[in-house]
C-alpha positions, 0 to 999 in steps of 0.5 A: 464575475457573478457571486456564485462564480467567485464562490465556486472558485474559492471552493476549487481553491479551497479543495486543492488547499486540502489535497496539496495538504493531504499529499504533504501528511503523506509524503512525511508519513514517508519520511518516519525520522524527518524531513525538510521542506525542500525535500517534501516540495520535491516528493508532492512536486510542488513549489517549496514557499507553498509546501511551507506554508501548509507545513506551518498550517499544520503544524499550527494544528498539531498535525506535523511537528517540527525539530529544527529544518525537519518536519514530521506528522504530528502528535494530535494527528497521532491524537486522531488516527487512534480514534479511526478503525481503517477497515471501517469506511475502507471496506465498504468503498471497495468491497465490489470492486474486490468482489468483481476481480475475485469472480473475474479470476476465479480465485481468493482474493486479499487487500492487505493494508500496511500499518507502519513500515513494517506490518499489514492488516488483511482487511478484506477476503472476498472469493468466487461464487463458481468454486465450491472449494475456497480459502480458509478466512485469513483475517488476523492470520500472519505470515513470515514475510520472506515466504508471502507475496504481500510481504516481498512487496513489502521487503522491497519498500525497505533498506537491506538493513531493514530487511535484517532487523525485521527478518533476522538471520534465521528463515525456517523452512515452511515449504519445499521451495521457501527462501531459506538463505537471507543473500537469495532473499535480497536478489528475489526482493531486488527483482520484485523492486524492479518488475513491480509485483511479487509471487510465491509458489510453494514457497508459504505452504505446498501446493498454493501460488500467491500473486500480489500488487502494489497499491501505491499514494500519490507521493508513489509510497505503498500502503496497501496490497492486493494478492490473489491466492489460488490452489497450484494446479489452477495456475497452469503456466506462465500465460495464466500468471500473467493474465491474472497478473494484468487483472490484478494490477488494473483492479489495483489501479481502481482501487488506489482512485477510490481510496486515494485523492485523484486530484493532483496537487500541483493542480 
């Protein structure tokens, strides 16, 4: 073997040391109270003696700390992340891709990204050039999650005891079809659990539909959404919904490879 074989082969190594250590910082960030080293082995699908070394590697920096048998991200990692702007790198990453699917569907588009369990911050707005009336800017603006589809998305991530924390018993009526009564709330949320998207029609504000897609980690954990938002009369049946529903989740799939490893890290 030459030496720039042998170096190139302890680059490869070296880059998935990095991802299979990227994969266990998400898949604790998962796992806010605490997780074993078993468990975490099973979420990244790889062999506990390796989670382990990279936990203690880690932890020797400060990223993950350790109470006992559980592990957790740590406090310099914390240290860190509060020195990032998300948005910064994010937007320019992804604007085209966002801009293409806004001209493709021929409506307002959204990417939201989750902070913590239980918020998101719309960081990126983008609309076609066809339509002389668009949405207003909704950066900073946020919405009742029981009546947007970003927030449904959301809800279903959580535990019906979450879900109450989060909502309370009290859901205004915002528009002439919003989920007012919490029992409704938990079968709409336990259907978009299963079917994987979710939607609001006069449900947020009369006369606008919403549709909105998961954008998931590698450890299958939500942490972005993309929605599109369009006047009713525009969405004129049940074939519309779901050609723009096709489009939105392939433009999601782009999006989670540009701002996600694409290395698997069992590889």
């Amino acid at each position: 073997m030459t030496d720039r074989d042998s170096q190139s082969k302890n680059t490869i190594s070296s880059n998935r040391s990095v991802a299979r250590a990227i994969s266990v910082l998400r898949a604790l960030a998962a796992s806010p109270k605490g997780t074993t080293a078993t468990e975490v082995a099973k979420m990244v699908n790889l062999p506990r003696p390796t989670v382990f070394r990279l936990l203690l590697t880690l932890e020797e920096e400060g990223f993950v700390d350790r109470t006992d048998t559980l592990f957790s991200l740590g406090w310099d990692l914390a240290r860190v992340a509060s020195a990032v702007d998300p948005s910064a790198g994010l937007v320019a990453r992804v604007r085209d891709t966002v801009h293409t699917l806004a001209e493709q569907l021929g409506e307002t588009v959204t990417l939201s990204l989750r902070q913590g369990l239980f918020e998101y911050e719309l960081v990126l707005q983008d609309a076609p050039r066809s339509i002389g009336v668009t949405m207003s800017d909704m950066r900073g603006m946020r919405w009742p999650h029981y009546a947007s589809a970003t927030g449904k998305l959301l809800l279903a991530e959580l535990t019906p005891e979450q879900v109450r924390s989060v909502l309370g018993t009290d859901l205004p009526k915002l528009a002439a079809n919003t989920i007012t009564d919490l029992g409704q709330l938990q079968t709409e949320i336990e259907r978009v659990r299963i079917q994987g998207w979710a939607m609001i029609d006069d449900e947020l504000e009369d006369g606008i539909v919403a549709i909105a897609v998961p954008l998931r980690d590698n450890v299958g954990q939500l942490f972005a959404a993309l929605a599109m938002v369009a006047p009713k009369h525009r969405i004129d049946g049940e074939e519309t919904i779901q050609r723009n529903l096709g489009m939105l989740s392939d433009a999601a799939k782009t999006l989670t490879e540009q701002l996600t490893s694409t290395m698997p890290a069992s590889a």
